[in-house]
N, C-alpha and C positions, 0 to 999 in steps of 0.2 A: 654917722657921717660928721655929727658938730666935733664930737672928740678927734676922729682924723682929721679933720680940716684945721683944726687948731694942733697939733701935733707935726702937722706939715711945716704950717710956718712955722713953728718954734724950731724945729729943725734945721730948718730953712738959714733962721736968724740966726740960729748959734754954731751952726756948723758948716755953711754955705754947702757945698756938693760934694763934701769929703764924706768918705763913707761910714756909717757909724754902727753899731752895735747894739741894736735892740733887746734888751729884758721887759720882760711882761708877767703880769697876772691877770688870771681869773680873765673875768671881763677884758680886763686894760688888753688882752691878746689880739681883741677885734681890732680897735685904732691901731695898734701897732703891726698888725700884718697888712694892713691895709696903706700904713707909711712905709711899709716895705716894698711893696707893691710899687710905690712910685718915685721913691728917692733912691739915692746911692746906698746899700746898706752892706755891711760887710760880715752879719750874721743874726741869727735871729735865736734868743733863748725866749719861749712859753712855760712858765710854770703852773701848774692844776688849769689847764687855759681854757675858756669857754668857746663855744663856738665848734666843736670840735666832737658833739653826738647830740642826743635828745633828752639825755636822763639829766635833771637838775632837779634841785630841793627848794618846787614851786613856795611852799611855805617859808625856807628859810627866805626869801627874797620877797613876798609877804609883809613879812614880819618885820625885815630892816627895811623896808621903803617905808614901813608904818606903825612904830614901834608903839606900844602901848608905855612904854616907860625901859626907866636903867636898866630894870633886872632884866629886861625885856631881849634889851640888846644884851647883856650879858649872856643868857641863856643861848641864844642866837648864835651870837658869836663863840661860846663854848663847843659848837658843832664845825667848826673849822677845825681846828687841830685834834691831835690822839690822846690830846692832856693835856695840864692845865695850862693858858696862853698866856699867861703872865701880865695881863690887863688888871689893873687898879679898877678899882669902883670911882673914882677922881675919873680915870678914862672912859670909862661908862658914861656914867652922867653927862658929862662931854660931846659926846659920839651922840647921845638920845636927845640933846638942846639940838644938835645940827642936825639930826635927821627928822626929827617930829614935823620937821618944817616942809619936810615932802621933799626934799632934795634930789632924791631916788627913784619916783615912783617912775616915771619919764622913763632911764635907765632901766630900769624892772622890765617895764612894760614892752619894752622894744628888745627885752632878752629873751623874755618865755610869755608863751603861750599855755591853752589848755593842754597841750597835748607835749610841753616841753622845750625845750631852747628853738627859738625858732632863728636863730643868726648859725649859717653854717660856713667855718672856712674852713673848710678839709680839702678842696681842690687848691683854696691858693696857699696853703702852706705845703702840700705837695709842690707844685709848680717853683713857690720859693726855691724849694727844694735839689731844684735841678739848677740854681743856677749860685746858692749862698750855703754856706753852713745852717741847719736849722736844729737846733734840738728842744726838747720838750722834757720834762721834769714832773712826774708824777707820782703822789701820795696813795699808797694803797688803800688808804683808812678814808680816805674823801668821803666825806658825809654827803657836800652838793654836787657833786656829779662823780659820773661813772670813768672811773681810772681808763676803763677797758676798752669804752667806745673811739682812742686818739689810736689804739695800736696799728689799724692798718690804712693811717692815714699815704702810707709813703716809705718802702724801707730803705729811702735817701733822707730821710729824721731819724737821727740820734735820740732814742728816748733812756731818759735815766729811772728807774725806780725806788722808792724809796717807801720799802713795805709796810715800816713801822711811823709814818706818816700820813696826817691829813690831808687838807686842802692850801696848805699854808707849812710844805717843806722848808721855805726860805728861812720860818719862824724855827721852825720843829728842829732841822738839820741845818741850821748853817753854814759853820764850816765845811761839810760836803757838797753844800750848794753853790756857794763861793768858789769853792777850787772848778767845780763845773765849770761856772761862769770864764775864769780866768782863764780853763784850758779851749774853752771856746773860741778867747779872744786872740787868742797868740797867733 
C-alpha cells in the first residue's frame, strides 16, 4: 500500500487525469495494478510480475533482503536471467552497501510467506482487463517464480513469451520487449 500510495500521487502530480501507460516488474506489478485500479490508465504492461501464483524463490528473496556480502548478491542476482546479466562487481558492491542495510526485508516480508507469494492480483488484472489493454511478458527460464501459474489469469491478457528468457526479459530481449511495449501503446 506505501508504494501505491506514493505511486498515486506522483501520477497525480505529473500527469493530472490523463490517462497513462503503466510498465511494471516483478514486484513493482503489485503498486502498479493497484494505480491502475484507480487513476485513468490507458494500458497496463507486467513483466515476470508477482502477485500472480504461489511458486517464488523464498530464498532468492532471503538472501537479497539480507545479503551476507558482493558475491552474495552476485550469485543471487545471477538467478534472474538465462545468462550472464552484464553487472560489474563495481555494481555488486553497490547493490550489497544499500541492501545490508535491510532495505528489503519489509518488501520480502509482505511478498512471501511459508507456503509462497502471499500478495494475489489475478482477479484485478482480469477485471483491468475488461476495461484497458493489459499484457503480460513472461521469461520461460524464471528461476523466482513459475511462468505457468499467470496463464489463466484472463484470456482478455495478451501474454507474450519469451522461452529462452529469465525473470528479467526487459534485460535478456530487449529489443523485443520494447517493440511490445510500443505496439501496446499506439
Amino acid at each position: 500500500e506505501d508504494l501505491s500510495s506514493s505511486l498515486v500521487k506522483m501520477a497525480k502530480e505529473q500527469f493530472g487525469e490523463i490517462p497513462i501507460h503503466i510498465v511494471a516488474h516483478s514486484m513493482g506489478a503489485i503498486p502498479a495494478v493497484a494505480l491502475a485500479k484507480i487513476r485513468p490508465t490507458a494500458s497496463i504492461t507486467l513483466i515476470s510480475p508477482a502477485g500472480v501464483g504461489r511458486t517464488i524463490d523464498t530464498d532468492f528473496l532471503n538472501e537479497l533482503s539480507n545479503p551476507r556480502s558482493a558475491l552474495t548478491i552476485a550469485q543471487v542476482l545471477g538467478r534472474m536471467t538465462n545468462g550472464p546479466n552484464g553487472l560489474s562487481d563495481a555494481a555488486y558492491k553497490a547493490m550489497f552497501e544499500i541492501l545490508q542495510k535491510g532495505r528489503l526485508k519489509d518488501l520480502m516480508r509482505s511478498l512471501a510467506g511459508p507456503s509462497g507469494q502471499v500478495v494475489d492480483i489475478r482477479n484485478d488484472i482480469a477485471a483491468l482487463a475488461k476495461d484497458i489493454p493489459v499484457s503480460m511478458i513472461l521469461g520461460h527460464r524464471d528461476r523466482i517464480m513459475s511462468w505457468s501459474e499467470a496463464l489463466d489469469i484472463s484470456s482478455l491478457v495478451a501474454v507474450h513469451h519469451f522461452v529462452d528468457a529469465g525473470h528479467m526479459p526487459h534485460w535478456e530481449k530487449l529489443p523485443d520487449v520494447i517493440l511490445l511495449i510500443k505496439n501496446m501503446i499506439k
